[in-house]
N, C-alpha and C positions, 0 to 999 in steps of 0.2 A: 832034674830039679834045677828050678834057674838061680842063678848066682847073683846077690844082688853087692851093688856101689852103694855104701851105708853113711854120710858123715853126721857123726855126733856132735853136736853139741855139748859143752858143756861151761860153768863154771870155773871162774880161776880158781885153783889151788883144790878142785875137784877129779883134778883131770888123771891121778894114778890111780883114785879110786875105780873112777868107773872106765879106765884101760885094763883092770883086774878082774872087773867086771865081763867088760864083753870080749875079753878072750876066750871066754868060756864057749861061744858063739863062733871064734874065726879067727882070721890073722886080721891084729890090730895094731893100730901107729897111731904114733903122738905126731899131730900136724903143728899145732902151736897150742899154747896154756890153754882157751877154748875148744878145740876143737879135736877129735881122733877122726880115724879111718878106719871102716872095717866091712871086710870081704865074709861073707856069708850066705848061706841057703836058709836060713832059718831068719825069715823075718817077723813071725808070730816070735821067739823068742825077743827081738832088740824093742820090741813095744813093752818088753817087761823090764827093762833095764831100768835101776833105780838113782843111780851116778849120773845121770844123763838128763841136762834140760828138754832136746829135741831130737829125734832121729829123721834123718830127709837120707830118700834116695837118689841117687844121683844119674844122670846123662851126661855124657863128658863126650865132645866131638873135638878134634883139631879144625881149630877153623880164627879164621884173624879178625870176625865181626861177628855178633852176636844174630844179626837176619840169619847164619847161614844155620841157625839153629829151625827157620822155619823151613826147611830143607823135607820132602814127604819122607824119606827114609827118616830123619830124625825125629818127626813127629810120629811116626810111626811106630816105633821105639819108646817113646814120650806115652804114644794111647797103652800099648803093652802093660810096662810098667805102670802106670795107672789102674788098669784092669785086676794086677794082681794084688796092687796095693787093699784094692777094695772091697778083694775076695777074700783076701787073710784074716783070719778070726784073731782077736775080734776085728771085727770089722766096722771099719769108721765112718760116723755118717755125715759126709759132708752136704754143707749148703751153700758154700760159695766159696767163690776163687778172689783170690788176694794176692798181687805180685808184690815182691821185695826186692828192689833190684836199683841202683845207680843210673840214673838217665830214664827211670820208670815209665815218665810221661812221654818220653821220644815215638816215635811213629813205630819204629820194628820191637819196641818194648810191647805199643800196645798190641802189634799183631802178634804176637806171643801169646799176650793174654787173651785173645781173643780167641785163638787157634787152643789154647788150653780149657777154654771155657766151652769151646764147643766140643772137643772130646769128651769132658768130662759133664756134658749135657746139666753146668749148671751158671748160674748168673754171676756173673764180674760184684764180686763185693768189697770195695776198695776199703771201707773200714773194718767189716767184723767177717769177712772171707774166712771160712776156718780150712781150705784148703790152702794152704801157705804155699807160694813158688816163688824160690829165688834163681836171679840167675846173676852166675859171676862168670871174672876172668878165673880158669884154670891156677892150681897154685904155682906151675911153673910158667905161667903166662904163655903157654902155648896154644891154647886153646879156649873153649869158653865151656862152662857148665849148666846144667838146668838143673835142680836141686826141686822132688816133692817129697814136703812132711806129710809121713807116713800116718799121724794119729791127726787128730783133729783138736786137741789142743795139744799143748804140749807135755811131756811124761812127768815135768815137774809139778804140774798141777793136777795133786794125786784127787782121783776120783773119791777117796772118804772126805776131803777137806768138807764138808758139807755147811759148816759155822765160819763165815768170813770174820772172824778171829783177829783185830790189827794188831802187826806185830808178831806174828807167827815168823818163828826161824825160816830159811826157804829149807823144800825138803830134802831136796838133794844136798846140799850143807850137812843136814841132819845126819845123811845117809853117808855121807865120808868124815863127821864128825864120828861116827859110834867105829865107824873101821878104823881109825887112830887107836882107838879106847880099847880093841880086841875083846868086844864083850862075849862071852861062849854061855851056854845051858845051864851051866852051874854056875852063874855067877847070880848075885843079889845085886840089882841097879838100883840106884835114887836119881831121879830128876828133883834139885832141890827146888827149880822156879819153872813148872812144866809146862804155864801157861796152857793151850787148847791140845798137847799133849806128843807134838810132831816130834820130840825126838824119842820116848819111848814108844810108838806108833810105830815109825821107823823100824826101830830094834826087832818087832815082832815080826817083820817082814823076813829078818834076815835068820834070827835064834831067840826063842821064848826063853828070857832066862828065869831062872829058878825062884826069883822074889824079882817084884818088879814093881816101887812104887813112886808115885807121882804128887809132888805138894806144889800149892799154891797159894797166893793168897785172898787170889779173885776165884766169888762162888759162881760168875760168870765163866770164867775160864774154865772152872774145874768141869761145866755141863757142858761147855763144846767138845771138852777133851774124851767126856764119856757118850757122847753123839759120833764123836770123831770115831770112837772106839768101832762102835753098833756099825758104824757104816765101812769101818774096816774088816770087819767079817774073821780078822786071825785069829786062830788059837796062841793061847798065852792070858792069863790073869795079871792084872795092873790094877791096884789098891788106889785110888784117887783119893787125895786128903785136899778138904779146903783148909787153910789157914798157915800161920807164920813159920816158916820152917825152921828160922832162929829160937824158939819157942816149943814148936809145936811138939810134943811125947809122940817119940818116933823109936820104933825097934833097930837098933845099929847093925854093926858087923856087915856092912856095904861092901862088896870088892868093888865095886864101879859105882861111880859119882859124876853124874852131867850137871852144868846151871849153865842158863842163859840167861844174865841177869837183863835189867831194863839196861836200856845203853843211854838214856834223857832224848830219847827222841820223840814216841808215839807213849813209852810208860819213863814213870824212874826221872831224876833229875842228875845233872853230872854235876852239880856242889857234893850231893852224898854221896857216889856211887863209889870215893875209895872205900868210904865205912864198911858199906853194903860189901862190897868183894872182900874186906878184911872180918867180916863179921861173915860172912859166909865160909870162906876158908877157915877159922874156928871152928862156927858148925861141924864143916864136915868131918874135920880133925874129929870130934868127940865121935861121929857116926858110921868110921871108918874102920873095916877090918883090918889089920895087921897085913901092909903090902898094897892098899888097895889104889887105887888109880881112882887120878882126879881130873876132868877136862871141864875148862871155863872157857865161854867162848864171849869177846866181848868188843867193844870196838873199844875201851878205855884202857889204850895198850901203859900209857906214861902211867895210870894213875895202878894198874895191875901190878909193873915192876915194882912202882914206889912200895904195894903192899907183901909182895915178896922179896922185896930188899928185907923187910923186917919181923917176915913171920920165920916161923922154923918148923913149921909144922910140915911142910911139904915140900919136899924137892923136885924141882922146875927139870924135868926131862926133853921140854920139846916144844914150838913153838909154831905153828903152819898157819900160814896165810889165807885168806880166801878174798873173793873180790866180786861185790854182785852188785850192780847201778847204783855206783856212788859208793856204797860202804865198802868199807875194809875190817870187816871182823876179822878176830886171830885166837884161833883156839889153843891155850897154854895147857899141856899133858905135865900131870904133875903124879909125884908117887908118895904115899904116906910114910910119914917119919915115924918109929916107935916112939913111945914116949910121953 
């Protein structure tokens, strides 16, 4: 059984999660905040990894210029690993090759792609290529690598998303937001603002907990998130409610409590959005079991503290970062005060 060179992708401030993740799979390293490594025989397993933007396998030669990658023994090794890539269930169906790489347009870049596009008997597609190849210098600068993603998009963009939804959390986020929150079987979740439904979607993937329901206040959102559901195919029941959740007649005794509030970008305005965070922490206070755990993820970190400088309803346990094209959301882990 052959052994393959795995590197992950991922997300800033994703990267323990889904190093927890695919150990499960192999011996794993943290290379830098984006990125692990991992050695494994099981490459139908790292297509299922849910922490993970991308998985690409790797080619790794010592060599001091990137031509000597069109080397016949290296390509040779290159058609290989292609072949298995394409035979692993599921198996992916590519339509065209796409290079990513520094100097792309240079002459041994394009023989590269050229020599990859005829192994893989498909057309050079510089814009929507869904066979991804990059190629870089080695992390110790020893050498150079060829890097192919192994899916044909990438694992972040989970196959139920089926309702292009703007403003959707991303899902991997999602998916190391709920492993913060330790949500298990028996626990009752509330998503207070669940929008098309990605972070209890998520959850389903990993543990159906025992009550699981979702409010909004778009009747738009609410039918992506139950489309979202149908084409997720998990077991687990999830109670979708349209309407206000500061408002709405809701059954309490919650151990676990998500919101993604609007952050004033694509929904939401930032003049209100201390209200809104101060009026939601309320909420939940009243909705909350005895001990229960609260995560807000949001990018309005000044106006957050300002409103836990002055609530007491909840004590601030934890604070993580994340970082995805330009934003910097930061999920605050909060625990319910009695009272």
């Amino acid at each position: 059984m052959p052994t393959y060179d795995l590197v992950l992708e991922t997300l800033e401030g994703c990267g323990p999660s889904a190093q927890r993740e695919a150990a499960a799979l192999g011996d794993v390293s943290i290379i830098s905040p984006t990125e692990l490594r991992l050695r494994t025989t099981d490459l139908a397993g790292s297509r299922a990894l849910r922490r993970v933007v991308a998985v690409h396998a790797a080619v790794s030669i010592p060599a001091r210029r990137p031509r000597e990658l069109l080397e016949t023994s290296v390509m040779q090794r290159v058609g290989e690993l292609l072949g298995r890539i394409r035979r692993t269930a599921p198996r992916p169906d590519f339509h065209g090759v796409r290079l990513a790489a520094a100097g792309a347009d240079t002459p041994d870049m394009r023989r590269i792609l050229d020599q990859i596009s005829e192994l893989a008997a498909l057309p050079v597609d510089e814009d929507d290529g869904d066979l991804l190849v990059r190629v870089r210098r080695s992390a110790d600068r020893s050498g150079w690598e060829l890097l192919l993603r192994t899916t044909a998009r990438p694992l972040a963009t989970r196959a139920w998303r089926t309702v292009n939804y703007p403003g959707a959390v991303n899902a991997t986020i999602a998916a190391a937001v709920l492993d913060l929150l330790e949500i298990g079987p028996e626990d009752a979740l509330l998503d207070m603002t669940c929008g098309s439904g990605t972070l209890l979607l998520e959850q389903l993937h990993a543990a159906a907990p025992a009550r699981a329901v979702g409010v909004d206040i778009s009747a738009v959102a609410i039918d992506a998130a139950r489309q979202h559901q149908r084409a997720a195919r998990r077991r687990g029941r999830i109670d979708w409610i349209v309407g206000d959740v500061l408002s709405q007649p809701l059954e309490g005794d919650f151990t676990r409590i998500v919101t993604n509030p609007p952050w004033g970008t694509l929904h939401g305005e930032h003049s209100t959005n201390e209200q809104l965070l101060e009026d939601l922490l309320r909420r939940a206070h009243q909705l909350a079991a005895p001990g229960a755990r609260l995560g807000v993820l949001t990018h309005e970190i000044a106006r957050m503290h300002a409103v836990l400088d002055r609530q007491g309803s909840w004590q601030p346990r934890r604070e993580h970062r994340f970082f995805q094209k330009g934003h910097h959301p930061r999920l605050f882990l909060l625990e319910h005060r009695a009272g």
